[in-house]
N, C-alpha and C positions, 0 to 999 in steps of 0.2 A: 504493500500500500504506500508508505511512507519512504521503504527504504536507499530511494536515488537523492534523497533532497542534499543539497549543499550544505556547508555547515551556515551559513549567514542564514540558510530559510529557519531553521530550527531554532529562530532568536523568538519565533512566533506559539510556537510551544511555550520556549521557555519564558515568555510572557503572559502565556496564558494560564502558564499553572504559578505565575506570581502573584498571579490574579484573585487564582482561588486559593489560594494561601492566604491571602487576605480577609474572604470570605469566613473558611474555615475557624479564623482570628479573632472576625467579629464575632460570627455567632458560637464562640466559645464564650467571650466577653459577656456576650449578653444573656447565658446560662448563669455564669455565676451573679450576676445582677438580679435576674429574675429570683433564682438562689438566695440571694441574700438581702432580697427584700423584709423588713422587719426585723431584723439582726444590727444590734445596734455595732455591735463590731465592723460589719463589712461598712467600706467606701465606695458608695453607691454612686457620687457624683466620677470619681477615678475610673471607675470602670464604664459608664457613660461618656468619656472622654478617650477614653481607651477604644469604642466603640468608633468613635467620630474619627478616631484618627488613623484606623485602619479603612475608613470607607474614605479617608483623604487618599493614603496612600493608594488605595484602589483606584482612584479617580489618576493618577498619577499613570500608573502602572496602560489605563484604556486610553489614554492619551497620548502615550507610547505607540500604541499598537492603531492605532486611528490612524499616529503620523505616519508607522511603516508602512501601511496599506496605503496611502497615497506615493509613499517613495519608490516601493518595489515594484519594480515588472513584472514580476513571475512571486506567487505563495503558495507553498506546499498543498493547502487545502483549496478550497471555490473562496475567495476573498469575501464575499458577500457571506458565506458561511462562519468565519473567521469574525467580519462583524457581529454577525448572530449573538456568537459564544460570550465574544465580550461585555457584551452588553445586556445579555439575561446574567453573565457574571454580575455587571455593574447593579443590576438593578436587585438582586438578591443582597448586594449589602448596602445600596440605598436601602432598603425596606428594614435590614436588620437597625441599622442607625433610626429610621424610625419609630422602628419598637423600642428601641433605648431612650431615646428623646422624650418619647408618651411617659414614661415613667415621673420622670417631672410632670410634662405638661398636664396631666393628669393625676398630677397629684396622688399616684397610686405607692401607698407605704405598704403595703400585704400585699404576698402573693397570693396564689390559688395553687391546689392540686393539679386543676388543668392547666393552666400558665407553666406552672415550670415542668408541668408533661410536652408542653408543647414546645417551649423552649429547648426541651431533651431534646425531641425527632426532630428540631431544624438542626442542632448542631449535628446530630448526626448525618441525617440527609446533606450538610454544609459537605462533611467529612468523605462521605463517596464522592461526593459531585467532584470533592480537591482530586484522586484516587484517580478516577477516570478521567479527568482532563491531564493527569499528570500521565498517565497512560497512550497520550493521544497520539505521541509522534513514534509511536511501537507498535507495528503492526500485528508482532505473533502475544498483542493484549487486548485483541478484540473482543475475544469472548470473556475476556476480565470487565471490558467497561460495558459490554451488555448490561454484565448481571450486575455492577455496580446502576447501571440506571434505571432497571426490574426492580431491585432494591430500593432508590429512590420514589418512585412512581408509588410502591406500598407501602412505604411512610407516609407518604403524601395523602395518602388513603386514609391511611390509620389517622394521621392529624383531623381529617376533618369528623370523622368521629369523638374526635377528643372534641372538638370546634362544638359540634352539636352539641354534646352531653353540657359541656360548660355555659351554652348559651342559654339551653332549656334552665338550667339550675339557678340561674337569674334573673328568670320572669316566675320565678317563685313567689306563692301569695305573699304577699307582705315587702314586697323586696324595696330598697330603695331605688328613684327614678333615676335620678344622678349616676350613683353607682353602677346600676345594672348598664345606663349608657355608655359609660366610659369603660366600661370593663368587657361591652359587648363591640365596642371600638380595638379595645386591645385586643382581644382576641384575631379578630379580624386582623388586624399588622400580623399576628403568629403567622396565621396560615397563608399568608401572603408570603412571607420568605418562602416556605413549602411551594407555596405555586411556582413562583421562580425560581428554585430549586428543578422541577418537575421541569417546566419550560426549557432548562439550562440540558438538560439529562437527554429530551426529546432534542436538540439541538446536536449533541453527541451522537447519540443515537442513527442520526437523518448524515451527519460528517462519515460515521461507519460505512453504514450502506450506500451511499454515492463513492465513497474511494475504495469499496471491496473487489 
């Protein structure tokens, strides 16, 4: 698949999985946040910050790979494919930095059950997505990043059942209005990483199958 490319094409890999090492970073960050919501020990504004400053550096990193796409004559993969990637990358830790930001903005000092369930399966689903992008320029790891994105796709599953159960449990009689809003808000950033997560996986996915 992969194995004629020159070394200068392979800067596009290794950009891509700088990427999601980023990603992987953030939503680690923002596990132990979610984590350590109510704990008067943890540094919750630190890891909020920590959050922001891997979705800088990510922003660094697609701006890199934006400029070589305009400089290069030839990229290992479909160029417009290459876009794709980076940019459901970018938008997976856009979305993580918003779920970190909600925390203030929203005033939310407790976690839930389901919050930091969901915070679990994005960092993990984070964690293949890195796996199989770091796989991309190997051709005999195809059927590694399949099942890395079969994998993702059933998290992404399983999240939104975590999604439901937490939304139902907040239009519970008596509940407050404020709360149930903001927290049926937070929820909703959770599974939005997962989507694009999911989004980033079927992008891989569609890169296999056109250069097999």
């Amino acid at each position: 698949m992969f194995s004629s490319l020159m070394p200068q094409r392979r800067e596009f890999f290794e950009l891509l999985a700088a990427h999601s090492e980023q990603v992987v970073a953030g939503a680690n960050a923002t596990l132990r946040l979610i984590n350590g919501l109510g704990d008067a020990g943890v540094d919750l504004s630190a890891l909020v910050a920590e959050v922001n400053q891997h979705e800088q550096q990510g922003d660094e990193i697609k701006a890199k790979v934006i400029g070589r796409l305009h400089q290069s004559f030839t990229t290992p993969i479909n160029r417009d494919q290459i876009h794709a990637l980076i940019t459901d990358l970018d938008t997976t830790l856009n979305v993580l930095q918003s779920v970190a930001n909600a925390v203030g903005m929203y005033s939310i000092t407790q976690s839930t059950v389901e919050a930091r369930e969901m915070a679990s399966l994005s960092a993990d689903a984070c964690m293949r997505l890195d796996r199989a992008v770091a796989a991309l320029g190997d051709k005999a790891r195809g059927a590694e990043m399949l099942s890395l994105c079969k994998e993702i796709e059933d998290i992404e599953s399983k999240a939104d059942k975590v999604q439901h159960r937490a939304i139902t449990a907040l239009f519970q009689e008596g509940a407050n209005i404020w709360q149930t809003m903001k927290m049926k808000e937070f929820y909703s950033l959770q599974e939005t990483v997962l989507d694009s997560c999911q989004e980033a996986a079927k992008m891989i996915e569609e890169i296999l199958i056109e250069n097999s």
